[in-house]
C-alpha positions as protocol buffer text, in pm:
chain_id: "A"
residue {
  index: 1
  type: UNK
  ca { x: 0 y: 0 z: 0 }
}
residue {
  index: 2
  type: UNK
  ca { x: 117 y: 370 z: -50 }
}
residue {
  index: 3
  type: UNK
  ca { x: 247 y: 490 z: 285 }
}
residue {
  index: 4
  type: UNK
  ca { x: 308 y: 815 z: 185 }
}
residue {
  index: 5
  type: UNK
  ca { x: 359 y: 1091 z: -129 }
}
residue {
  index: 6
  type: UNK
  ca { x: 498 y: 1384 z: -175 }
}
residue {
  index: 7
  type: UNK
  ca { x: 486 y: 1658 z: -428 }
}
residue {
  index: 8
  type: UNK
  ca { x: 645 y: 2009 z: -527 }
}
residue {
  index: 9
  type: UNK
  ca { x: 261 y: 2134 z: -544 }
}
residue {
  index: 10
  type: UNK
  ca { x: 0 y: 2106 z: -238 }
}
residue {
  index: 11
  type: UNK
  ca { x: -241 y: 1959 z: -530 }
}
residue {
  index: 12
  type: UNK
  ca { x: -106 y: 1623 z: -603 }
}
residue {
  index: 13
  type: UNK
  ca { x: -345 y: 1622 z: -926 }
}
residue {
  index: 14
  type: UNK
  ca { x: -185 y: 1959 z: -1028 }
}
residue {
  index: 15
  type: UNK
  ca { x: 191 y: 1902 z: -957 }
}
residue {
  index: 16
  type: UNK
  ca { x: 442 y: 1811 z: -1203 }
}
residue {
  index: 17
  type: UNK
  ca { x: 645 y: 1599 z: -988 }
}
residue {
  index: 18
  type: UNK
  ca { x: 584 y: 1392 z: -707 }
}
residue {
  index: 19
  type: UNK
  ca { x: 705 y: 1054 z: -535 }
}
residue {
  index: 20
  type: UNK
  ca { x: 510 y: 780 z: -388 }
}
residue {
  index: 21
  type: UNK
  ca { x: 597 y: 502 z: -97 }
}
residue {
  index: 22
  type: UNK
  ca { x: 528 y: 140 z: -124 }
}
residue {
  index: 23
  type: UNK
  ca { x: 545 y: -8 z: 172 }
}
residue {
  index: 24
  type: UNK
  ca { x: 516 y: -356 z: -67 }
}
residue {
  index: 25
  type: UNK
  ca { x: 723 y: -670 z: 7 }
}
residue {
  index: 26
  type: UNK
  ca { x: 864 y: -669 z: -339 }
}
residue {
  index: 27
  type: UNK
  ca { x: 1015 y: -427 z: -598 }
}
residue {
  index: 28
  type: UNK
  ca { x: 772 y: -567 z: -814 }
}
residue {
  index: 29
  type: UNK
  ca { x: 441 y: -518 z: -623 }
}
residue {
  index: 30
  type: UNK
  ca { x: 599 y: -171 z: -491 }
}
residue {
  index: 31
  type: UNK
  ca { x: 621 y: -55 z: -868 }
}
residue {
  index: 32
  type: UNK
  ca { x: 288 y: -164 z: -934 }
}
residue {
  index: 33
  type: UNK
  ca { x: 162 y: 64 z: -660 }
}
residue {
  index: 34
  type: UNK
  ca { x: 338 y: 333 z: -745 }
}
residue {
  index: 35
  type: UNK
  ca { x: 209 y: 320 z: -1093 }
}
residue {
  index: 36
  type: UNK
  ca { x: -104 y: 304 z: -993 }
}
residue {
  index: 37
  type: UNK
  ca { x: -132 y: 547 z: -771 }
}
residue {
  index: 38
  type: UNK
  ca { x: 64 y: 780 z: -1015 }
}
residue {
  index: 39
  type: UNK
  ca { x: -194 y: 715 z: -1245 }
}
residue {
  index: 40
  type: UNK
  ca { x: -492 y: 873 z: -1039 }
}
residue {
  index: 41
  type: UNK
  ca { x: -308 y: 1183 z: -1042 }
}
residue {
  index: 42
  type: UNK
  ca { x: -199 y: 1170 z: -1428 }
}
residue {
  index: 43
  type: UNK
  ca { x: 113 y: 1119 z: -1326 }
}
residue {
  index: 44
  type: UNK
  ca { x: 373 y: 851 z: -1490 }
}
residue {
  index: 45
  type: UNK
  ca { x: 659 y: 679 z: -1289 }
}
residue {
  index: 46
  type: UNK
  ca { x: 1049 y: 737 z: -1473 }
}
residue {
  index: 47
  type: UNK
  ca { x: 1144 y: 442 z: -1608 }
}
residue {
  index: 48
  type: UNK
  ca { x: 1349 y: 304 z: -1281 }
}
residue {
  index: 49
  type: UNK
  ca { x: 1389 y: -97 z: -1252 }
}
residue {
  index: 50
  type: UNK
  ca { x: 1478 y: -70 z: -898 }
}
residue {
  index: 51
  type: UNK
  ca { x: 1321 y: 155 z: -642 }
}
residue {
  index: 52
  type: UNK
  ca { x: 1476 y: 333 z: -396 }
}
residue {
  index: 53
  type: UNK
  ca { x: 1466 y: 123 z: -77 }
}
residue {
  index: 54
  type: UNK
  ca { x: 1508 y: 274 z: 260 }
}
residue {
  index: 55
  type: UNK
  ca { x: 1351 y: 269 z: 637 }
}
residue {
  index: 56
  type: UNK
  ca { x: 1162 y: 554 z: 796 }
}
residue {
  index: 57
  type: UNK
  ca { x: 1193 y: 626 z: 1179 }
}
residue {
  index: 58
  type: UNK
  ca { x: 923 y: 366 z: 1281 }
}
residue {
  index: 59
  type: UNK
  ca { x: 1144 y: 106 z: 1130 }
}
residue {
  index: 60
  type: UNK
  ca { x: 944 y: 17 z: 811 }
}
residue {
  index: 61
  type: UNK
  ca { x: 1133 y: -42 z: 515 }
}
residue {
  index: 62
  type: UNK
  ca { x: 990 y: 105 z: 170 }
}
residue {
  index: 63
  type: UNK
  ca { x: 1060 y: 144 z: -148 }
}
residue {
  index: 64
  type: UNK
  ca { x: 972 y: 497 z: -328 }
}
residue {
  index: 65
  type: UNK
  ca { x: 905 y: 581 z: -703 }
}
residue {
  index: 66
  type: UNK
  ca { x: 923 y: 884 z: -907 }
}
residue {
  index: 67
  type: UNK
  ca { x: 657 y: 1061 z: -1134 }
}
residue {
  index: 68
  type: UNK
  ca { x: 618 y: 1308 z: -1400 }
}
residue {
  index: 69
  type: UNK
  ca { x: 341 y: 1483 z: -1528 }
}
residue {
  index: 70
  type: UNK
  ca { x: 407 y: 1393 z: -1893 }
}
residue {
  index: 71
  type: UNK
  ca { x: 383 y: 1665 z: -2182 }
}
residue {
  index: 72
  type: UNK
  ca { x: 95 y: 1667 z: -2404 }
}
residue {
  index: 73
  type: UNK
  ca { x: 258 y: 1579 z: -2768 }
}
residue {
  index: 74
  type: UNK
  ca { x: 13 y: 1554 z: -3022 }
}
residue {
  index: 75
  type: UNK
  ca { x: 165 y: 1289 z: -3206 }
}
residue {
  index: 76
  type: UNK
  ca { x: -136 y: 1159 z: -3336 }
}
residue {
  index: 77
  type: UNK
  ca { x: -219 y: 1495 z: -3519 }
}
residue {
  index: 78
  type: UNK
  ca { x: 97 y: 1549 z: -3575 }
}
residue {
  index: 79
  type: UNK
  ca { x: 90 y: 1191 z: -3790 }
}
residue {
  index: 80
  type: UNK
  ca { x: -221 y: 1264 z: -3948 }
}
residue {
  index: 81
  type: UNK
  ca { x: -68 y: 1571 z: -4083 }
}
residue {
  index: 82
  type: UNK
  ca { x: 225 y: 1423 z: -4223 }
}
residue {
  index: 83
  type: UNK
  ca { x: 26 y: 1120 z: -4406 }
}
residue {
  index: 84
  type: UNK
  ca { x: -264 y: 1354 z: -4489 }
}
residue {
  index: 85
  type: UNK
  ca { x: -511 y: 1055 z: -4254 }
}
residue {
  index: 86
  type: UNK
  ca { x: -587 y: 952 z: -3945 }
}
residue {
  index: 87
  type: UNK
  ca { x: -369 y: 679 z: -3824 }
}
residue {
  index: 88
  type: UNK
  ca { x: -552 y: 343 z: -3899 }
}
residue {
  index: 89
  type: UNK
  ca { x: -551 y: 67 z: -3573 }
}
residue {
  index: 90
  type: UNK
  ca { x: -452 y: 118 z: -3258 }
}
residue {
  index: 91
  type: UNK
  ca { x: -79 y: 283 z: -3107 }
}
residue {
  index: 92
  type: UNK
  ca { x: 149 y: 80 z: -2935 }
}
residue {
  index: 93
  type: UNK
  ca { x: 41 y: 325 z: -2561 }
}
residue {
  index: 94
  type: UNK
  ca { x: -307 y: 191 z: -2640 }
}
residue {
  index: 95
  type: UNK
  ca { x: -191 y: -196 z: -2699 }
}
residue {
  index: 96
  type: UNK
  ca { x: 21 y: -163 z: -2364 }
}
residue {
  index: 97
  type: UNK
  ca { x: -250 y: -13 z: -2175 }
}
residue {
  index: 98
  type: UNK
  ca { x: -514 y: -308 z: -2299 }
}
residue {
  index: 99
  type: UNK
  ca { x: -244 y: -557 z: -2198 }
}
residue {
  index: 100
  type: UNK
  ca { x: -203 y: -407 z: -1831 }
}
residue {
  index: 101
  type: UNK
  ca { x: -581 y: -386 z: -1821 }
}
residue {
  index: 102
  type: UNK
  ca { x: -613 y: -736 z: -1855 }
}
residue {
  index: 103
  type: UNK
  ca { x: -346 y: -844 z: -1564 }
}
């Protein structure tokens, strides 16, 4: 579970930058967290394999996980601009995102 978050904004949902704590048994459940908990905000983690692991004063050890507030980029106009169309099928975000959806 996320034990605690911080962010250079008061707003998490408005900050650019922010870090969450997974006090998870794993890397691999504590980057799931993270990711989904960056997610409510519109946030995205940076592409780190390994949290940072470290204790806080009551002795629990956790593992914390940077986000971003990614740019908007437009690539899909900016594709269907170039080719004179829409892009035909789905992107490779949306193929990802189906995939995680069905964990």
């Amino acid at each position: 579970m996320i034990v605690r978050s911080e962010a250079i904004s008061e707003n998490v949902s408005q900050a650019s930058m922010a870090w969450f704590d997974s006090d998870a048994p794993t890397n691999d459940e504590a980057i799931r967290e993270v990711d989904t908990a960056a997610a409510q905000y519109g946030l995205v983690r940076t592409r780190e394999y390994w949290l940072q692991t470290f204790s806080l004063p009551d002795g629990r050890i956790v593992r914390r996980g940077f986000c971003y507030r990614p740019e908007p980029d437009h690539r899909a106009q900016r594709m269907a601009g170039r080719r004179g169309t829409e892009p035909i099928g789905r992107s490779s975000a949306e193929l990802v995102r189906a995939m995680r959806d069905q964990e």
